[in-house]
C-alpha positions in Angstrom: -73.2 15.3 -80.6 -69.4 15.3 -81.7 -66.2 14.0 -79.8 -65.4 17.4 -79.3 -68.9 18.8 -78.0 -68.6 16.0 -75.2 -65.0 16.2 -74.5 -66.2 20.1 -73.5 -69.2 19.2 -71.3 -66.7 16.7 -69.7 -64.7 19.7 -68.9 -67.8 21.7 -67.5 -68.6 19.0 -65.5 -65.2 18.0 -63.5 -65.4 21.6 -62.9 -69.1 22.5 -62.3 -70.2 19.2 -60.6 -67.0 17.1 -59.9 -64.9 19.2 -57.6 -67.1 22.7 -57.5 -64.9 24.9 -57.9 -65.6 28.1 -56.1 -64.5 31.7 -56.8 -61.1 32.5 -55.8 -59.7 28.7 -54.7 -56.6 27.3 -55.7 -57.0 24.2 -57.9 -54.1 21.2 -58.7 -54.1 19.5 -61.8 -52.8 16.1 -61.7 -52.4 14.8 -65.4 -49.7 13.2 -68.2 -48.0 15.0 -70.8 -50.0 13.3 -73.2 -53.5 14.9 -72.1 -52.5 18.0 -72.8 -55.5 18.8 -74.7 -58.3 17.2 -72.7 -56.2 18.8 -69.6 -56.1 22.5 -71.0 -60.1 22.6 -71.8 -60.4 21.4 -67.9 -57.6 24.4 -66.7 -59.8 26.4 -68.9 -62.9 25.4 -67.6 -61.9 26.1 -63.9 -60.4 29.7 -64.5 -64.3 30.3 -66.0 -65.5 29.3 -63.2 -63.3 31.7 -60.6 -60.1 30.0 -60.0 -57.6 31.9 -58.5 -54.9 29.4 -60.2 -54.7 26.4 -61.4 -51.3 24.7 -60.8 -50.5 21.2 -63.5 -49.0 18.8 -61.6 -47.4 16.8 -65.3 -46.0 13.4 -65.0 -44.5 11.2 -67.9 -45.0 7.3 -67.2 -41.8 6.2 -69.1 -40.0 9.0 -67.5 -41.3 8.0 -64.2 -40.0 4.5 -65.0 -36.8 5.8 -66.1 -36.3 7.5 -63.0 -37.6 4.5 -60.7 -35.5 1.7 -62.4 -31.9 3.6 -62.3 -32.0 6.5 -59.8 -29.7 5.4 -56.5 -31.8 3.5 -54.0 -31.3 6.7 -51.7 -32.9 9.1 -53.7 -35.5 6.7 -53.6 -35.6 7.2 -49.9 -36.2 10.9 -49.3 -38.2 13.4 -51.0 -36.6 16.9 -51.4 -37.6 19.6 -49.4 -39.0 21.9 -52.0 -41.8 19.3 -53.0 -43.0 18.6 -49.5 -43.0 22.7 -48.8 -44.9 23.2 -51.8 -47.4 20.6 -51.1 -47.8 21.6 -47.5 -48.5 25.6 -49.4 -51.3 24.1 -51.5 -52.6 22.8 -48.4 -52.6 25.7 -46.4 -54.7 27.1 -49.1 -56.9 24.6 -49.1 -56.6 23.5 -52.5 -58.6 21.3 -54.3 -57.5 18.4 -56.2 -58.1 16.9 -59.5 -56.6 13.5 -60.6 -56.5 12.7 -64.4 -55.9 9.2 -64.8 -55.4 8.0 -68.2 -51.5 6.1 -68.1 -50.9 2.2 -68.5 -52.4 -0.1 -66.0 -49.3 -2.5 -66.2 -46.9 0.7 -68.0 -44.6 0.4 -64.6 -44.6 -3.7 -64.2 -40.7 -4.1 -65.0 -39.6 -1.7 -62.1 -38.4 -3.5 -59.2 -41.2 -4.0 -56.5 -39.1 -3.1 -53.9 -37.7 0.2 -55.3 -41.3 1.0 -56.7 -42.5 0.6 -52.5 -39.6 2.8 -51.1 -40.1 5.4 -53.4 -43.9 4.8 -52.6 -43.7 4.4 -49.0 -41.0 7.3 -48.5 -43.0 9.9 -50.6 -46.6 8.5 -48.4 -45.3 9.9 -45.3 -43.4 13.0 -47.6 -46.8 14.1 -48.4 -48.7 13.0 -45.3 -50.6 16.4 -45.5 -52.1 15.7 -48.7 -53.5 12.3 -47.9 -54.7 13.8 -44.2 -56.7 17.0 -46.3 -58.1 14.1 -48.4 -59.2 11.6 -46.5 -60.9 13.9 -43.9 -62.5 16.3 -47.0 -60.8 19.5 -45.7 -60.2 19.9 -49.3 -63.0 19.3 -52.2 -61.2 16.4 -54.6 -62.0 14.5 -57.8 -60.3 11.3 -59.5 -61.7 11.0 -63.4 -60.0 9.9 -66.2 -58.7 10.5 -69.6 -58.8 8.0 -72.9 -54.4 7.4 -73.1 -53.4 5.6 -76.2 -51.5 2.7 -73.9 -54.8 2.1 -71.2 -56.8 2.2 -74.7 -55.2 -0.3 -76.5 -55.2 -2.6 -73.3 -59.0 -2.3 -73.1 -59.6 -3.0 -76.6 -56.8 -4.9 -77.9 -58.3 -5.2 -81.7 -58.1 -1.6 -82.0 -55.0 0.5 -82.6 -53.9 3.6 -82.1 -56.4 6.6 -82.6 -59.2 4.0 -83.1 -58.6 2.7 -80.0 -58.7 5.8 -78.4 -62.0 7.1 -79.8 -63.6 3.6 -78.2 -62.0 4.4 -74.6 -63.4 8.1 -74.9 -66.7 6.8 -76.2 -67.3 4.6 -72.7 -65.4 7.2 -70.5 -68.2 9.6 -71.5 -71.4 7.3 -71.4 -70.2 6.0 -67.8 -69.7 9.6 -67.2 -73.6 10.5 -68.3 -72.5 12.5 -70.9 -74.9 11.5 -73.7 -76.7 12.9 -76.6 -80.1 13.3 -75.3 -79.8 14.8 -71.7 -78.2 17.4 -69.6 -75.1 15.5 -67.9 -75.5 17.7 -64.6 -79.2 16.6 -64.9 -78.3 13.2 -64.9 -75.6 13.5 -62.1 -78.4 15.1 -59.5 -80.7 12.1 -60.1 -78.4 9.5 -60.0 -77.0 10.7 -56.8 -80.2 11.3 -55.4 -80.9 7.1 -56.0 -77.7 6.3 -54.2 -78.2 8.6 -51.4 -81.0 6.9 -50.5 -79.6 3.7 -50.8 -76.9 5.2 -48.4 -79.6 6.8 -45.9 -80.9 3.5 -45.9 -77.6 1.8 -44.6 -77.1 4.2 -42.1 -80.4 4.0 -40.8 -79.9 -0.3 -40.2 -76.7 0.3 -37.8 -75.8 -3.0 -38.6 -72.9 -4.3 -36.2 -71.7 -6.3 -39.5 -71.9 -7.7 -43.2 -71.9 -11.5 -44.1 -70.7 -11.4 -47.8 -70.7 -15.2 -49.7 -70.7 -16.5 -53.3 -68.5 -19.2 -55.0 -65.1 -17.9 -54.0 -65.7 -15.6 -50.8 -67.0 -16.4 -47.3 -66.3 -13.6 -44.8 -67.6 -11.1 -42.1 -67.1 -7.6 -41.8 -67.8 -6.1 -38.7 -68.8 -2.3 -38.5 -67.3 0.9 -37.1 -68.8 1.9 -34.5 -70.7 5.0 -35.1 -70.2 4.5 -38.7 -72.1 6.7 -41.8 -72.4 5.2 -45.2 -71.8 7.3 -47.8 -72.9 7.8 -51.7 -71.4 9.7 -54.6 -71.4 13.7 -53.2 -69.5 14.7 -49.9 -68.5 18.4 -48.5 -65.5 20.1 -47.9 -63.9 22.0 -45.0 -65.7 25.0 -46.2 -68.9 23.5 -46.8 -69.1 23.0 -50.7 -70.2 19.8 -51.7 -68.4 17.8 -54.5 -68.3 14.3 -56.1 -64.8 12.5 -55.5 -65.6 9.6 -58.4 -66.9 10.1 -61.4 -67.9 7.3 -62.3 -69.7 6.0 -59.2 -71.9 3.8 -58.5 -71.3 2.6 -54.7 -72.5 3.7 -51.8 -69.6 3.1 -48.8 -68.5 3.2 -44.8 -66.1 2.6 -42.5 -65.4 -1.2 -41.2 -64.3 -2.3 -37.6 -60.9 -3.2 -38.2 -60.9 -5.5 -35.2 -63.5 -7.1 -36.3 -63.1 -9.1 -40.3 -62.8 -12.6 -40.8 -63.0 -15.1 -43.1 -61.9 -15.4 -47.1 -62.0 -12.9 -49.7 -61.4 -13.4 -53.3 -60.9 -10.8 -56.2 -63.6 -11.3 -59.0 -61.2 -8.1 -61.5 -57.8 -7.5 -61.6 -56.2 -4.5 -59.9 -53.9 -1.8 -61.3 -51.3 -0.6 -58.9 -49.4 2.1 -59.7 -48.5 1.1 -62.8 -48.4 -3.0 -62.3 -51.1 -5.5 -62.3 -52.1 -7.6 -59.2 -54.2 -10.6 -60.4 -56.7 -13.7 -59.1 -56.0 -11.8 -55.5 -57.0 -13.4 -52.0 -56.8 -12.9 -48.5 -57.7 -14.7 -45.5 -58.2 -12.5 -42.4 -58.3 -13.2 -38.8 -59.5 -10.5 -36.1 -59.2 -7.9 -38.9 -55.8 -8.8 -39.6 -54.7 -10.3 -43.2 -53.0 -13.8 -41.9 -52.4 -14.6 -45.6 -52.3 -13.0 -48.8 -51.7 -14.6 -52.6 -52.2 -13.5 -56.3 -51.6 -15.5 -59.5 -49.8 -12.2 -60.7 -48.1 -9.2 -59.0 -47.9 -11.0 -55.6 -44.4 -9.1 -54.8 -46.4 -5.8 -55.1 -49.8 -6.9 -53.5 -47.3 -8.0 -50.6 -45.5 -4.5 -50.4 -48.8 -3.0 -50.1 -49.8 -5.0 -47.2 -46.6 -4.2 -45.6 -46.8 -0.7 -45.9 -48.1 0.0 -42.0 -49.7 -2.0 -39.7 -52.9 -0.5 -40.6 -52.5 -1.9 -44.4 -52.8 -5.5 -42.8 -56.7 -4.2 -42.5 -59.4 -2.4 -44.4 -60.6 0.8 -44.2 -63.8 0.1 -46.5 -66.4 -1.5 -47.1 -68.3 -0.8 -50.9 -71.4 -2.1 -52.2 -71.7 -1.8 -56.1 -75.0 -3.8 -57.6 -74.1 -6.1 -60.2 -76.5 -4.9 -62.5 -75.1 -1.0 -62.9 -74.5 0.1 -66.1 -70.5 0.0 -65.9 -71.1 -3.9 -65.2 -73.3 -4.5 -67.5 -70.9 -2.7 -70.4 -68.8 -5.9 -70.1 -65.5 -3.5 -70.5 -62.4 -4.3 -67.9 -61.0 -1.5 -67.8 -57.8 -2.5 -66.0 -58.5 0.5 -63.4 -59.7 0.6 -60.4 -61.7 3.7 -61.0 -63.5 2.0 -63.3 -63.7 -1.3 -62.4 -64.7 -0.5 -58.5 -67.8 1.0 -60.3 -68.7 -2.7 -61.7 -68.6 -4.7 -58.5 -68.4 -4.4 -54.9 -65.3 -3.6 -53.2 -63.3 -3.1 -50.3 -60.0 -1.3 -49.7 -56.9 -2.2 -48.2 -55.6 1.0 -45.8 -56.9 4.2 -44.7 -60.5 4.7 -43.9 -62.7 7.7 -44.7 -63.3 10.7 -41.9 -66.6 11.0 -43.1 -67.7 7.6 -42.6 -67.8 7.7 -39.1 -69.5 10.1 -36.8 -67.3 13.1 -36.1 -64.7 11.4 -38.0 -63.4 15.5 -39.5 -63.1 16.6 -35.8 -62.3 14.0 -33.4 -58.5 13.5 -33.2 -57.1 9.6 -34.3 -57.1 8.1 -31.1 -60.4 8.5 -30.5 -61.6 7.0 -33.9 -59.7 4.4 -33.9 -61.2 3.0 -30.6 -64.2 3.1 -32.6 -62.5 0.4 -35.3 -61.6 3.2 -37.4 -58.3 2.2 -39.8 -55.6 4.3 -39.8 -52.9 4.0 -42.9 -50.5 5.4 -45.5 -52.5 3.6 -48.3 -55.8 2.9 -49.2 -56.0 0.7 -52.2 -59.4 -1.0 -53.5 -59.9 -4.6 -54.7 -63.2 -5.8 -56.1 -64.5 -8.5 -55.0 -68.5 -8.8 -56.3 -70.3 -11.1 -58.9 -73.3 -12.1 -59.8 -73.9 -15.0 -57.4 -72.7 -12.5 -54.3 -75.1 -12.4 -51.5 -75.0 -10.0 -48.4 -76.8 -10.2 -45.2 -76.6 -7.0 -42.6 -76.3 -8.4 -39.2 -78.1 -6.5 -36.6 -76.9 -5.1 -33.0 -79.4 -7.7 -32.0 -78.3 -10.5 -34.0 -81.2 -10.6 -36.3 -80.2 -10.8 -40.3 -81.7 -8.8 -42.9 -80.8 -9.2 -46.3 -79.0 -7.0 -48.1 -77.9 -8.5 -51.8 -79.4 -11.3 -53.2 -77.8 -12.6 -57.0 -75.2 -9.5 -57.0 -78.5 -6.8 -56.8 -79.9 -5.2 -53.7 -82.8 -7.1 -51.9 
């Protein structure tokens, strides 16, 4: 099957499978200038399908970083009015989002971390409406990604150019299931039918925590109460179901944010809007990080952490077996979308609405008397290896194992 053949199927799928799109909705686009062509067969895809409109959202990373590095620091603190109205439109109509990642993992690393956080932190709360209709699924949503010459050439340093983008595409699309052989929405019902029971599973335990340990971590994660775990497909406002990752391979919930402690150590590096944070850790304290450090990017790691109080705690908890196929392709892919999908992981910031019971209906205060996190951010970290072992810990006490050697038990 050529390039070309997939790169269409990928298309049908984001659409199809990845965020549903149903007759008459409004869809956003989020992609770079320089995926025009993978980003018109998607726009394509989606009017096929129904869509009322599909409105490209284009950025530029070099003219993002021109504008970050030498804009005044007080355009830097406000966002104009027309953007937030617009955005607060799209959410009105419920529209459904599409991220098309595909820029520089490190393409933003020389703009000042503290300019790079204002702008951040000022357009968060901007936007707030956005993040809200995201993370409680009013809205169907999608994150995938695109093979860009710079994230290529990062991946697979020997290679140049063209070449080097051929070899992103070709493990973009096999961690994708798009393969010669088999029906890729074939493949995606299966494969979510495996970690839904996985998930099920989970739910059914009620454990009150997690003990994770291998050679670098040692820590506790207590629970939400009332929490759901989660795998691969949720539903929207309306009822449609869609898939927010492709790839995924986790199944996820909802921590206590009261209750964490202990020391956690990144086994990947993460990509952070455009810098990289490496060799992270984090020592936490009654769900609180007491100390944070990084061999690279700490400045940024540490704006992150500062961004609310509820960015000093997690908002989940992800469990990735060592052995899925993403980990097992021995590619780093320098982003998180990726690399989440090789190891277990946890995120820094907002929790999930539908990782707790009634989390879509019941108003803040109610979940977060539950443990539920509340934040502007939610940023993952990966934190699994082969040697990570996991014990669920009962409301009685009683420990059941979870992950043995990195694999489920």
């Amino acid at each position: 099957m050529s390039l070309e053949t997939k790169l269409n199927q990928y298309a049908q799928l984001i659409i199809k499978r990845g965020v549903n799109v149903q007759p008459g909705q409004t869809i956003i686009l989020y992609a770079a200038v320089d995926e025009a062509y993978f980003a018109r067969k998607v726009v394509n895809a989606a009017y096929a399908a129904g869509a009322r409109e599909v409105v490209v959202e284009w950025s530029d990373q070099q003219i993002d970083k021109d504008f970050l590095s030498h804009t005044p620091i007080e355009r830097l603190e406000y966002v104009p009015k027309y953007e937030i109205d617009k955005a607060n439109t799209l959410m009105d109509n419920f529209a459904s989002r599409i991220s098309l990642l595909s820029q520089d993992p490190d393409g933003l690393a020389t703009v000042d971390s503290k300019r790079l956080s204002t702008y951040l932190k000022t357009k968060q709360k901007a936007l707030s409406r956005v993040r809200e209709a995201t993370v409680k699924d009013d809205i169907s949503w999608l994150v995938v990604a695109a093979a860009g010459r710079a994230w290529a050439e990062k991946v697979f340093p020997d290679l140049h150019g063209e070449a080097a983008v051929q070899r992103l595409w070709e493990e973009i699309l096999k961690d994708v299931r798009i393969d010669d052989n088999s029906d890729a929405l074939e493949n995606w019902q299966a494969h979510i039918t495996t970690l839904q029971e996985k998930a099920d599973w989970l739910t059914s335990q009620n454990f009150k925590a997690l003990h994770y340990k291998n050679s670098q971590s040692d820590f506790t994660i207590g629970l939400a109460t009332g929490h759901i775990w989660e795998a691969a497909i949720s539903s929207d406002k309306a009822g449609n179901t869609f898939i927010p990752n492709m790839p995924t391979e986790e199944v996820f919930t909802a921590p206590d944010n009261r209750n964490i402690n202990g020391h956690v150590a990144a086994t990947l590096p993460l990509s952070y809007q455009g810098n990289l944070i490496e060799n992270i850790t984090l020592d936490f304290k009654d769900g609180k990080i007491v100390n944070a450090s990084a061999t690279k990017g700490l400045d940024v790691l540490n704006q992150i952490i500062n961004t609310d109080d509820g960015a000093k705690s997690l908002g989940e908890v992800s469990l990735v077996p060592d052995p899925s196929p993403i980990s097992q392709g021995h590619v780093l892919f320098y982003n998180t979308l990726f690399d989440e999908n090789a190891s277990d992981h946890l995120a820094i910031g907002a929790a999930y609405a539908s990782n707790i019971i009634d989390g879509k209906t019941a108003n803040s205060e109610d979940l977060a008397a539950r443990g539920w996190n509340i934040s502007d951010v939610h940023v993952d970290f990966m934190i699994g290896s082969a040697d990570m072992s996991i014990d669920g810990i009962t409301q009685d006490g009683d420990i059941i194992p979870v992950f043995r050697s990195g694999d489920w038990a």
